[in-house]
PDB file of N, CA, C and O in Angstrom:
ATOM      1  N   UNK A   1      10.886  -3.722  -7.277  1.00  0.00           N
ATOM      2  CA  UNK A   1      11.352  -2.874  -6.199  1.00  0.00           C
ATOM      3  C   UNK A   1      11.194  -3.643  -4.893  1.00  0.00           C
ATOM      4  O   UNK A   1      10.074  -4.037  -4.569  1.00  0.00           O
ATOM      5  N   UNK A   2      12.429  -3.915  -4.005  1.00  0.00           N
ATOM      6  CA  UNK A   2      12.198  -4.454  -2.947  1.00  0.00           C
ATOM      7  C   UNK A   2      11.231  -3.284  -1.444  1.00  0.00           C
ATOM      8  O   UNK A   2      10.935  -2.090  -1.443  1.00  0.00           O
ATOM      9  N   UNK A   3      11.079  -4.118  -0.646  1.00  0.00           N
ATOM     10  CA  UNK A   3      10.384  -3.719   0.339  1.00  0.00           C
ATOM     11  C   UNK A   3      10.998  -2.889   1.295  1.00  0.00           C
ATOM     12  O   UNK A   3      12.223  -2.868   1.184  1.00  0.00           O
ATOM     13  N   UNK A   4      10.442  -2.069   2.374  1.00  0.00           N
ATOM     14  CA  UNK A   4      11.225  -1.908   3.244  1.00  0.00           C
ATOM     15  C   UNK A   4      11.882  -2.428   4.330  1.00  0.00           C
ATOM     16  O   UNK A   4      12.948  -1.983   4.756  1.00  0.00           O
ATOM     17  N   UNK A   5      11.309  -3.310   4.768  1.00  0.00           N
ATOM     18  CA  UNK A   5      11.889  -4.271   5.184  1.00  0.00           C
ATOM     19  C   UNK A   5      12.762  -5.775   4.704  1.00  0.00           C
ATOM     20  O   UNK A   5      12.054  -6.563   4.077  1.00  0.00           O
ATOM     21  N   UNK A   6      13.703  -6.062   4.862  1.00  0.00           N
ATOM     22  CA  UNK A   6      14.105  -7.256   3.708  1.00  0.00           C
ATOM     23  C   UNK A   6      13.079  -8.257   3.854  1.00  0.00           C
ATOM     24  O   UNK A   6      12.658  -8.922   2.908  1.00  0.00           O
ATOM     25  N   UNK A   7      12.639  -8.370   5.161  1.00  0.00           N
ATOM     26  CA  UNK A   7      11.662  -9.780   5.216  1.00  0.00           C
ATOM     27  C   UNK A   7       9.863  -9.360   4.443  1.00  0.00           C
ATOM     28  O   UNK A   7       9.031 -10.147   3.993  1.00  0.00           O
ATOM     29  N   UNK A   8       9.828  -8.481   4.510  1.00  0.00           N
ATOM     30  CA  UNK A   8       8.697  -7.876   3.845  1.00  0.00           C
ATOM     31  C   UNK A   8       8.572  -8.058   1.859  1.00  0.00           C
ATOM     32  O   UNK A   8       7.543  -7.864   1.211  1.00  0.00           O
ATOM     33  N   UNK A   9       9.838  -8.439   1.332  1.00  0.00           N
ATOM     34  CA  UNK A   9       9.976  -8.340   0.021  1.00  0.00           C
ATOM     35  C   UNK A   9       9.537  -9.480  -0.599  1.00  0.00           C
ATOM     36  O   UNK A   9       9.285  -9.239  -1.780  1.00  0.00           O
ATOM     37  N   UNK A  10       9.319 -10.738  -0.264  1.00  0.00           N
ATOM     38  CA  UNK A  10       8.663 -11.730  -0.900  1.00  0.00           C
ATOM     39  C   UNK A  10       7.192 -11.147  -0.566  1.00  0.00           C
ATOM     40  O   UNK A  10       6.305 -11.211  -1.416  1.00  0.00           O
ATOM     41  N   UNK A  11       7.010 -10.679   0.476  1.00  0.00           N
ATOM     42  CA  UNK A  11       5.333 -10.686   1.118  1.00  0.00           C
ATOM     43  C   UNK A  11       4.917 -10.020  -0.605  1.00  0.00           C
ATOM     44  O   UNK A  11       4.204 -10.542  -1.462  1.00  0.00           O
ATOM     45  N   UNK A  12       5.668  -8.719  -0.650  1.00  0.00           N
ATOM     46  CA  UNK A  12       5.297  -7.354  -1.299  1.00  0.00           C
ATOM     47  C   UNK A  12       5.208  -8.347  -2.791  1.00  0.00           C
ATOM     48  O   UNK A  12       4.188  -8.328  -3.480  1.00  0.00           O
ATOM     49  N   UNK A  13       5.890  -8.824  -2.996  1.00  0.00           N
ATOM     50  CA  UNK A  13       6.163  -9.906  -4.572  1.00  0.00           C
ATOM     51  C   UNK A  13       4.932 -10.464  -4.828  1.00  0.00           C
ATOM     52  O   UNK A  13       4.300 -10.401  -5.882  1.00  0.00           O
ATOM     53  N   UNK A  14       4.575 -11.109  -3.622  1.00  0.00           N
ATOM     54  CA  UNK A  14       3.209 -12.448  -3.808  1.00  0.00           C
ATOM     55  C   UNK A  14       1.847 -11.013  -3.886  1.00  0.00           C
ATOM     56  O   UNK A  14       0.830 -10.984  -4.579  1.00  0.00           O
ATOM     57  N   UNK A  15       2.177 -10.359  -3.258  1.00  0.00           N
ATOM     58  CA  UNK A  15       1.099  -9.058  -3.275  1.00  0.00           C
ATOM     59  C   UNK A  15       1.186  -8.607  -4.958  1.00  0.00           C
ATOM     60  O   UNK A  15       0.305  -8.759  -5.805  1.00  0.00           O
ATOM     61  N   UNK A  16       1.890  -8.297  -5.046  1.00  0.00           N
ATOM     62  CA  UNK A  16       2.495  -7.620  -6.369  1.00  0.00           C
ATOM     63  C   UNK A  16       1.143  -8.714  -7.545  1.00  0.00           C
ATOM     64  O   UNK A  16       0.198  -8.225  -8.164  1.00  0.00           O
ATOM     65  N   UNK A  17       1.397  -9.671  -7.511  1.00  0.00           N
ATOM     66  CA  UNK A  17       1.505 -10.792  -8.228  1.00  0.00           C
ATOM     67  C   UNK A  17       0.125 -10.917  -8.754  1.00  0.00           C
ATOM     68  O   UNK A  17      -0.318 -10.841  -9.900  1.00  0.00           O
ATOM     69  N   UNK A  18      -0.792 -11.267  -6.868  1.00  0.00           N
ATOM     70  CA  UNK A  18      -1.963 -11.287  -7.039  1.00  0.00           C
ATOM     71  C   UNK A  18      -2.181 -10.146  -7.605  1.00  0.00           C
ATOM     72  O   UNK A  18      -2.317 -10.347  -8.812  1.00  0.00           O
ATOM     73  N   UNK A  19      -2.350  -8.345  -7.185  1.00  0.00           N
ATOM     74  CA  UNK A  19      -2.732  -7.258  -7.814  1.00  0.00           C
ATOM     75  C   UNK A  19      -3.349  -7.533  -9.215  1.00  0.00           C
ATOM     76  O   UNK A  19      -4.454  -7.495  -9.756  1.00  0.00           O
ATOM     77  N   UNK A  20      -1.619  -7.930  -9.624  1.00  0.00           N
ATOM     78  CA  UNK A  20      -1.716  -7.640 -11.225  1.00  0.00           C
ATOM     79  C   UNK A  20      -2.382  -8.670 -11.934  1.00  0.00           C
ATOM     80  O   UNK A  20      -2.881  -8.154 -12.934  1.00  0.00           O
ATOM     81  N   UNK A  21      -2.680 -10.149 -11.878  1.00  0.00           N
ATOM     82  CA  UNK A  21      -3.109 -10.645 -12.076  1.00  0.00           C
ATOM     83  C   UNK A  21      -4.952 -10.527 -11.953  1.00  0.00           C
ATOM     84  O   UNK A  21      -5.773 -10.924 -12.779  1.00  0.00           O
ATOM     85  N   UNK A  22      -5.195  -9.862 -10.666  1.00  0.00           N
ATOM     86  CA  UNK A  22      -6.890  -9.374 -10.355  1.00  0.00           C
ATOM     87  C   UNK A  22      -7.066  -8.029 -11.503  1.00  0.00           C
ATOM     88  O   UNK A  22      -7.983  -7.832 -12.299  1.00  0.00           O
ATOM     89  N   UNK A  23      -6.316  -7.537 -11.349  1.00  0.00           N
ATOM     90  CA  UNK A  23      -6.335  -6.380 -12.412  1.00  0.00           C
ATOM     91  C   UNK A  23      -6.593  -6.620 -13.896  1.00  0.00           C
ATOM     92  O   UNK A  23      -7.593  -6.336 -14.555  1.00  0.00           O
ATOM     93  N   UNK A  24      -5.366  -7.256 -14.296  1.00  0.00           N
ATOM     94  CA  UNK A  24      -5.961  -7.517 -15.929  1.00  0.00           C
ATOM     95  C   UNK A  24      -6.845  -8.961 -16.064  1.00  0.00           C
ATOM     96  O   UNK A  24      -7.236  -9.313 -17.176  1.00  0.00           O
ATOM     97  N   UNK A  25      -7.094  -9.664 -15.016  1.00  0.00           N
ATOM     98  CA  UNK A  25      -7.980 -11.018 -15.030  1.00  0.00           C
ATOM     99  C   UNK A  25      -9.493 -10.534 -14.725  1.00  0.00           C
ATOM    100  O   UNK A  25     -10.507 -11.181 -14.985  1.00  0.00           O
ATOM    101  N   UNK A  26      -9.439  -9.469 -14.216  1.00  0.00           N
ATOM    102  CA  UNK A  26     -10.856  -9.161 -13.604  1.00  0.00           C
ATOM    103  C   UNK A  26     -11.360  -7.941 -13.555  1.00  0.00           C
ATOM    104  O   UNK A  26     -12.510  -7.615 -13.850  1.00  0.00           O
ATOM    105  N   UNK A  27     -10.011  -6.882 -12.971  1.00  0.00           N
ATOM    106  CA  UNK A  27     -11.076  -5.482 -13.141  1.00  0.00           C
ATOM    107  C   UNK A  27     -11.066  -4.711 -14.179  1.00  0.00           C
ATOM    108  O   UNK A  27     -11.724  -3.671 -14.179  1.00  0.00           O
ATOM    109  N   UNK A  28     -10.177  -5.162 -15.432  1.00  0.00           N
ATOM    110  CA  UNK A  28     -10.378  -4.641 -16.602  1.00  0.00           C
ATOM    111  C   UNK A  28     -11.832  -5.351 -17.574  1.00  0.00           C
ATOM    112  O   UNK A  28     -12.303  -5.100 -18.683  1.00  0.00           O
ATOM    113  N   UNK A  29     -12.235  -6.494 -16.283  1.00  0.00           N
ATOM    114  CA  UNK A  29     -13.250  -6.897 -17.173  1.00  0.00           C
ATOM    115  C   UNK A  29     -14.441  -6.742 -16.631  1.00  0.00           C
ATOM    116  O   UNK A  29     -15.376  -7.499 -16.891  1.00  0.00           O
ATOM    117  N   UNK A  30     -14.533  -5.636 -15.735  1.00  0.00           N
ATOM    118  CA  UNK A  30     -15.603  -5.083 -15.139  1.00  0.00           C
ATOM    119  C   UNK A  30     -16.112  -5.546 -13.557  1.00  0.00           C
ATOM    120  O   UNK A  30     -16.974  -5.153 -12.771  1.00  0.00           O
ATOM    121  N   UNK A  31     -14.963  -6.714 -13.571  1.00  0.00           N
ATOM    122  CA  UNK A  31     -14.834  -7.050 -11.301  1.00  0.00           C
ATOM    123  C   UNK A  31     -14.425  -6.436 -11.047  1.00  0.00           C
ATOM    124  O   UNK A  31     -13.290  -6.250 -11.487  1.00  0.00           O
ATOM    125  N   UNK A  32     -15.033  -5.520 -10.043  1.00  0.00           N
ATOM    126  CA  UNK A  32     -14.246  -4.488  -8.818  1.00  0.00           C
ATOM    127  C   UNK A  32     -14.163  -5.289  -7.563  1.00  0.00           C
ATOM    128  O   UNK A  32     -13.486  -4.865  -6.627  1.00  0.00           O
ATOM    129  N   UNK A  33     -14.775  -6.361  -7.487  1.00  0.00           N
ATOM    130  CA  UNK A  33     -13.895  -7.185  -6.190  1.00  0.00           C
ATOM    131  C   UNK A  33     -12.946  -7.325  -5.775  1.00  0.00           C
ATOM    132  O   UNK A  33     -12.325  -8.278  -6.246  1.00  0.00           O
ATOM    133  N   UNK A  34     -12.318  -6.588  -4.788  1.00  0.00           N
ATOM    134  CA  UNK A  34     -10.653  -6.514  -4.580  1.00  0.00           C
ATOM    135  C   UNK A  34     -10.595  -7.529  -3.703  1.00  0.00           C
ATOM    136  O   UNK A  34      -9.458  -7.994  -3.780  1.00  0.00           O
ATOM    137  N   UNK A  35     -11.307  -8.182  -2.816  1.00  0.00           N
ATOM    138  CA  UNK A  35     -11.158  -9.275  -1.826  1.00  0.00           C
ATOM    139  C   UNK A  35     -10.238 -10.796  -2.220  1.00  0.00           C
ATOM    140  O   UNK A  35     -10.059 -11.688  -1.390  1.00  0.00           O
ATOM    141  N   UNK A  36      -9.789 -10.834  -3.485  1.00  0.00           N
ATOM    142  CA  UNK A  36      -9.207 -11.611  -3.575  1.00  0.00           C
ATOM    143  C   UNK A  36      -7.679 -11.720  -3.094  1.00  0.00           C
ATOM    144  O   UNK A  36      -7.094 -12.768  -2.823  1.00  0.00           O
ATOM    145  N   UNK A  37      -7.045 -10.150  -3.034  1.00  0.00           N
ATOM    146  CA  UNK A  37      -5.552 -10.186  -2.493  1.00  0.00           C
ATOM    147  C   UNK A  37      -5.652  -9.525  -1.061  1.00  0.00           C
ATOM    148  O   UNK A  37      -4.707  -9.283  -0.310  1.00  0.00           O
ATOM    149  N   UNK A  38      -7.113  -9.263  -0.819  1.00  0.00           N
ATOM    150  CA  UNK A  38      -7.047  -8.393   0.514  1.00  0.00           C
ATOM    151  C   UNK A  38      -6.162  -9.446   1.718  1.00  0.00           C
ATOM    152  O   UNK A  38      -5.734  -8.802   2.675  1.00  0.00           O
ATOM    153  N   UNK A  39      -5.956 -10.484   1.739  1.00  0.00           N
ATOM    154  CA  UNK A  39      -5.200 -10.978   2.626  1.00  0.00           C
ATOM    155  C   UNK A  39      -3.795 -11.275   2.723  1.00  0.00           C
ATOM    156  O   UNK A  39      -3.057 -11.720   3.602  1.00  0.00           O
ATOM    157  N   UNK A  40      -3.656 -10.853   1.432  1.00  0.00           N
ATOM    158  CA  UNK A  40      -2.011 -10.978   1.041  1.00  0.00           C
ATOM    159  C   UNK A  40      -2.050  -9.354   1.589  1.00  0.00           C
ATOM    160  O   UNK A  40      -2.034  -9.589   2.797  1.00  0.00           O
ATOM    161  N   UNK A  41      -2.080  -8.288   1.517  1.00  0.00           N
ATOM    162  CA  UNK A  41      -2.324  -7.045   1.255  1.00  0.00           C
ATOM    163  C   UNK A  41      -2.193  -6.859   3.087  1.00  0.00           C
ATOM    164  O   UNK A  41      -1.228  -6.277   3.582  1.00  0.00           O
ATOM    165  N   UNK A  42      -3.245  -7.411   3.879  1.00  0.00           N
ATOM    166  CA  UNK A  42      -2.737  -7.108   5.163  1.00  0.00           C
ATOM    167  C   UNK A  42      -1.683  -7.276   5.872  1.00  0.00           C
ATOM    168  O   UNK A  42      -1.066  -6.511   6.613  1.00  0.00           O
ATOM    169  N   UNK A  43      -1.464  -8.832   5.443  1.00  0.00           N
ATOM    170  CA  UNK A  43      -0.179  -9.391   5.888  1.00  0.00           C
ATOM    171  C   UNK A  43       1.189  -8.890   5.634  1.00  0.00           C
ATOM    172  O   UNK A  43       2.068  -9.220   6.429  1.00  0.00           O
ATOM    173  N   UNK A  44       1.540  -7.982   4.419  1.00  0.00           N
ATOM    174  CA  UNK A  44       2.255  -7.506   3.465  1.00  0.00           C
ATOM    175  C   UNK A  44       2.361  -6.038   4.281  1.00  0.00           C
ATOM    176  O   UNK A  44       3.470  -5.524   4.428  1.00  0.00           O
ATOM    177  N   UNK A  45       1.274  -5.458   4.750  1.00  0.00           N
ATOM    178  CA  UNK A  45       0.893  -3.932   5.460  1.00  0.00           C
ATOM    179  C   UNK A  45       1.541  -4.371   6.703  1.00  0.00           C
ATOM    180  O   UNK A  45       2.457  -3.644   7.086  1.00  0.00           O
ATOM    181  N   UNK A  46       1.254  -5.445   7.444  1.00  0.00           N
ATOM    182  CA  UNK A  46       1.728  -5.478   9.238  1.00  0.00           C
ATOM    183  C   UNK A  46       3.113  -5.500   9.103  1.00  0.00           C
ATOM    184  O   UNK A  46       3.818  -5.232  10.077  1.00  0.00           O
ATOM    185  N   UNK A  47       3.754  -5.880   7.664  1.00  0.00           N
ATOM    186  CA  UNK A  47       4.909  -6.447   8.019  1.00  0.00           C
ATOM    187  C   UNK A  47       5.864  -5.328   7.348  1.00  0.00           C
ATOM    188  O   UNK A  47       7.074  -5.514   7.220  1.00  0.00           O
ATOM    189  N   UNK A  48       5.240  -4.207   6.951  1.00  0.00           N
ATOM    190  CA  UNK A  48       5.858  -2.941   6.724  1.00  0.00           C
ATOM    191  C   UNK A  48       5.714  -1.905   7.936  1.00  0.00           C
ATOM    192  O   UNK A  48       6.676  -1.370   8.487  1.00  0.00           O
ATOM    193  N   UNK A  49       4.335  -1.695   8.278  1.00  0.00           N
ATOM    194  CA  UNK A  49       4.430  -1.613   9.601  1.00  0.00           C
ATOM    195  C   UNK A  49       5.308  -1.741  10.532  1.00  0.00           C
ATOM    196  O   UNK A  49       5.819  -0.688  10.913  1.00  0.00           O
ATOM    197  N   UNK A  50       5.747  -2.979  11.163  1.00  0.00           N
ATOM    198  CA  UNK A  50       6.436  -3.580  11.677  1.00  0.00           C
ATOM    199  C   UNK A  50       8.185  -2.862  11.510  1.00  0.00           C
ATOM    200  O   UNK A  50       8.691  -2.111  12.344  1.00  0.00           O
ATOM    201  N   UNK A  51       8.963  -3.414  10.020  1.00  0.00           N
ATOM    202  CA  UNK A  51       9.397  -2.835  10.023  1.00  0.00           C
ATOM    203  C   UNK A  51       9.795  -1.100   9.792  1.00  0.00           C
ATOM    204  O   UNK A  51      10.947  -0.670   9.840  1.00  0.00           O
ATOM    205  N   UNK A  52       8.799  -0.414   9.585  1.00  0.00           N
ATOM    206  CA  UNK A  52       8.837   0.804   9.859  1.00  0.00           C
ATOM    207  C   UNK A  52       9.606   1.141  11.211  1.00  0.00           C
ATOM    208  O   UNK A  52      10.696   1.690  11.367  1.00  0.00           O
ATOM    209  N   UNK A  53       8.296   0.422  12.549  1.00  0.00           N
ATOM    210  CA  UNK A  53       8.706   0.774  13.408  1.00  0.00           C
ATOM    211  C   UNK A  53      10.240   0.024  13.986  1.00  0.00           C
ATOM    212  O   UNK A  53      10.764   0.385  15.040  1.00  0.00           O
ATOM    213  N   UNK A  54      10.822  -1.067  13.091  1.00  0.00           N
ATOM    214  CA  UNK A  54      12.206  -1.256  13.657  1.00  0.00           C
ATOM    215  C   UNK A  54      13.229  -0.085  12.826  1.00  0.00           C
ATOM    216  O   UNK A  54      14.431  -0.180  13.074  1.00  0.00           O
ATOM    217  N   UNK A  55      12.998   0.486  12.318  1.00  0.00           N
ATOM    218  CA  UNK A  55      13.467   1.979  11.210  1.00  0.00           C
ATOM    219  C   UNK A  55      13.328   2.901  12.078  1.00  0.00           C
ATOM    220  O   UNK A  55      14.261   3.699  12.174  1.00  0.00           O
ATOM    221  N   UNK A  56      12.406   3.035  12.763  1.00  0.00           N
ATOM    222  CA  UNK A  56      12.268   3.847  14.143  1.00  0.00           C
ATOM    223  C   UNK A  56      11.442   5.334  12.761  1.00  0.00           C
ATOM    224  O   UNK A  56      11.586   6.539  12.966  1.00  0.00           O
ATOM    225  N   UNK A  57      10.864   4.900  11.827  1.00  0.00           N
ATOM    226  CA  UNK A  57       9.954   5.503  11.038  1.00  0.00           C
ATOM    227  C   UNK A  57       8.411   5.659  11.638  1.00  0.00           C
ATOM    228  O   UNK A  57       7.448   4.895  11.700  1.00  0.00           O
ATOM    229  N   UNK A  58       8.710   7.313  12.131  1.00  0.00           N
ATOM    230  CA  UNK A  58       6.820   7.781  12.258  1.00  0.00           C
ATOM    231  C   UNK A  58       6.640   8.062  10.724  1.00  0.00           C
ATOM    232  O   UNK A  58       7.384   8.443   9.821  1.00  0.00           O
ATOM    233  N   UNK A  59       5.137   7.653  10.846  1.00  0.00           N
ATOM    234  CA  UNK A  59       4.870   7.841   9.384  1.00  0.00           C
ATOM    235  C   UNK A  59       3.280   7.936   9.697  1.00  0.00           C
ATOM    236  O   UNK A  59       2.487   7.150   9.179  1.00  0.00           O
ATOM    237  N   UNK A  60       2.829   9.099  10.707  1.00  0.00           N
ATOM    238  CA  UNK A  60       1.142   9.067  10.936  1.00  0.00           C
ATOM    239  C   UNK A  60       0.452   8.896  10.003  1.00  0.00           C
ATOM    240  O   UNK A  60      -0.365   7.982  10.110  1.00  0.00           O
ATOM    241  N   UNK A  61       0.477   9.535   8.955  1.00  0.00           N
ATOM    242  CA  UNK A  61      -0.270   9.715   7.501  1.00  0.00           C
ATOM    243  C   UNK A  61      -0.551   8.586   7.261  1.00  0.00           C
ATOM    244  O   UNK A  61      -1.712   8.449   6.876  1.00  0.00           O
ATOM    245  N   UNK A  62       0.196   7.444   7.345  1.00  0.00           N
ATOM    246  CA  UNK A  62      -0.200   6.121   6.614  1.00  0.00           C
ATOM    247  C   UNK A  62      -1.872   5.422   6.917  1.00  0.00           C
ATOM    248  O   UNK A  62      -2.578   4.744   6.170  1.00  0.00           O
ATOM    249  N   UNK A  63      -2.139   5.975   8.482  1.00  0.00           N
ATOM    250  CA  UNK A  63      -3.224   5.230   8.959  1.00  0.00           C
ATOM    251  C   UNK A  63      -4.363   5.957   8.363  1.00  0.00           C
ATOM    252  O   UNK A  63      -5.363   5.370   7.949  1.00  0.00           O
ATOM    253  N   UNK A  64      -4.145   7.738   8.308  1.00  0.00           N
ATOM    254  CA  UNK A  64      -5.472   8.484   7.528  1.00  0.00           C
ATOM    255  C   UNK A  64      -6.236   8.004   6.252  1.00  0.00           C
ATOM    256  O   UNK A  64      -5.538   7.394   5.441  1.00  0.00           O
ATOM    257  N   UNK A  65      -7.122   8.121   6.041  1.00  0.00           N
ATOM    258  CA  UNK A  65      -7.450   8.000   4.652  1.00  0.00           C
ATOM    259  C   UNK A  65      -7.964   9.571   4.266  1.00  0.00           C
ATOM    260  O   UNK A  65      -8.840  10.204   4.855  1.00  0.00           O
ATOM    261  N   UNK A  66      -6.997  10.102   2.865  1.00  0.00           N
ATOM    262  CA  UNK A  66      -6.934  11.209   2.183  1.00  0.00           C
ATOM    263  C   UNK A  66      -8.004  11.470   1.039  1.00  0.00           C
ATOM    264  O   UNK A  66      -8.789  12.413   0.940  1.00  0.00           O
ATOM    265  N   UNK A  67      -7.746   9.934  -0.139  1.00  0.00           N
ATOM    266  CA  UNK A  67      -8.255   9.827  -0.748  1.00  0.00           C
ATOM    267  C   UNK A  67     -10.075  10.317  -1.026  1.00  0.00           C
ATOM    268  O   UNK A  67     -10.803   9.698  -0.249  1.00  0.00           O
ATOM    269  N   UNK A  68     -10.608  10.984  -1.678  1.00  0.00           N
ATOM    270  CA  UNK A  68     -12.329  11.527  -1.375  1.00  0.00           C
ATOM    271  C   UNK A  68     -12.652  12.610  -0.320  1.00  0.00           C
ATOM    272  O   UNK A  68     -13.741  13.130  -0.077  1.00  0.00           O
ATOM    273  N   UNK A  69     -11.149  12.878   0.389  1.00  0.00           N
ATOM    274  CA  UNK A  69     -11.575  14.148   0.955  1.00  0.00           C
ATOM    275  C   UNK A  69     -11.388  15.345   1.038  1.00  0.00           C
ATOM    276  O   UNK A  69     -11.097  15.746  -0.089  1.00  0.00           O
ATOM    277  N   UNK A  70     -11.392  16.245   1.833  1.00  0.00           N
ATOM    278  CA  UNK A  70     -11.160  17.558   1.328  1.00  0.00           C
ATOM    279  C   UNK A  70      -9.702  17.624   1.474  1.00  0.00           C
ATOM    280  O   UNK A  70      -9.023  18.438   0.847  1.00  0.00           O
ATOM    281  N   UNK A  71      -9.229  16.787   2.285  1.00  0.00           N
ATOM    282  CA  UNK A  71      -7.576  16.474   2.194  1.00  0.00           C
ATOM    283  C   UNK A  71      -6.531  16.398   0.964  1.00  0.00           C
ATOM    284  O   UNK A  71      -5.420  16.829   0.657  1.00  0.00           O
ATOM    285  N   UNK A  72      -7.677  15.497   0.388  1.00  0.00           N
ATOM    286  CA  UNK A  72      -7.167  15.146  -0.859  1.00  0.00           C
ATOM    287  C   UNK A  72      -6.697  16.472  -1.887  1.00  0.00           C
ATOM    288  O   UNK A  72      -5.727  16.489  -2.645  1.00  0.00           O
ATOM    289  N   UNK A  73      -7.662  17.516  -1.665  1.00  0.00           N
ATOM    290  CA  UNK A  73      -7.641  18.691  -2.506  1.00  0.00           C
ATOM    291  C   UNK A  73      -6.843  19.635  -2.206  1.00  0.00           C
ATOM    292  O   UNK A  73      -6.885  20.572  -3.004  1.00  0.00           O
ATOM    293  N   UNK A  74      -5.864  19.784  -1.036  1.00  0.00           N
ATOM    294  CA  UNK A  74      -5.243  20.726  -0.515  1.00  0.00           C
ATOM    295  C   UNK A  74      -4.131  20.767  -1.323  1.00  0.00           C
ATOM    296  O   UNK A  74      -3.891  19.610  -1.668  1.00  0.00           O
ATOM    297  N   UNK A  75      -3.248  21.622  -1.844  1.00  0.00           N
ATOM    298  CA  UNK A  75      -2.112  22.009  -2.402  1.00  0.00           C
ATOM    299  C   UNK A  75      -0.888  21.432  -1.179  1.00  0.00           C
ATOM    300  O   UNK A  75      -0.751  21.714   0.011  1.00  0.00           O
ATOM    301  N   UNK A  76      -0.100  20.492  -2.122  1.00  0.00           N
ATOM    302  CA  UNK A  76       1.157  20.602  -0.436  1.00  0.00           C
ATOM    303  C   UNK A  76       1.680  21.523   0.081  1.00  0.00           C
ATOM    304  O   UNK A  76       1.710  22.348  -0.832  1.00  0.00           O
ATOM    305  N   UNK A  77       2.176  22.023   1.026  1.00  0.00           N
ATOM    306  CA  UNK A  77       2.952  22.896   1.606  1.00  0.00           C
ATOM    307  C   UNK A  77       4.092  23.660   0.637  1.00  0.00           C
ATOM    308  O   UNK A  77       4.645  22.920  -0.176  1.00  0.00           O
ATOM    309  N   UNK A  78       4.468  24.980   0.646  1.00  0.00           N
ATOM    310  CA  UNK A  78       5.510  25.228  -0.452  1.00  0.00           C
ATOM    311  C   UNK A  78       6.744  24.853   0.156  1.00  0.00           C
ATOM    312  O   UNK A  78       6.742  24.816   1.387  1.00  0.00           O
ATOM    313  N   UNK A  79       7.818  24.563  -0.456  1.00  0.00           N
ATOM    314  CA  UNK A  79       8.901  23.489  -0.056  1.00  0.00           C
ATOM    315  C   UNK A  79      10.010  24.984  -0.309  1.00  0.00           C
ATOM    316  O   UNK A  79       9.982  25.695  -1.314  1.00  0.00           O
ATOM    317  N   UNK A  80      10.766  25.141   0.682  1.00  0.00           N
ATOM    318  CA  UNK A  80      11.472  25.960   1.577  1.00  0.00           C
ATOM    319  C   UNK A  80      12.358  26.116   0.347  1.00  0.00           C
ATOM    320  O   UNK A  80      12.503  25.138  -0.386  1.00  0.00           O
ATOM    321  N   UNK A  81      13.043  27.421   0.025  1.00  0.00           N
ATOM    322  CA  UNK A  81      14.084  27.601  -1.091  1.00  0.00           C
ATOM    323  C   UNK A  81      15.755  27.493  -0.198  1.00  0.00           C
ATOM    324  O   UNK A  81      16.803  27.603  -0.834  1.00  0.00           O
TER     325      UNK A  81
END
């Protein structure tokens, strides 16, 4: 799946790459060290970012973290008939 931005789609690839490779090389074998793609991972984030904002895309939610909180547990909104 390409990126949202076109220039963002190799970033997202080399991201992709490392992931999956840390994943079945390491955290299926009991490393939870994610620091190995964390720098592909930022670079890959600014540059979605980025183009977001040439999309002229608000997207506040992205900066929250949901995950572990009571956020997380809320039912979404019911979606209008």
């Amino acid at each position: 799946m390409n990126s949202i931005g076109e220039n963002c789609t190799q970033l997202k690839k080399d991201y992709d790459n490392c992931f999956n490779n840390w994943f079945s090389d390491r955290f299926l074998k009991g490393d939870t060290d994610d620091s190995l793609c964390a720098p592909l991972f930022k670079v890959y984030q600014q540059c979605v970012k980025d183009a977001m904002k040439q999309h002229q895309i608000e997207f506040k939610e992205i900066e929250n973290d949901f995950l572990g909180t009571k956020d997380e547990e809320k039912k979404p909104p019911p979606k209008d008939s």
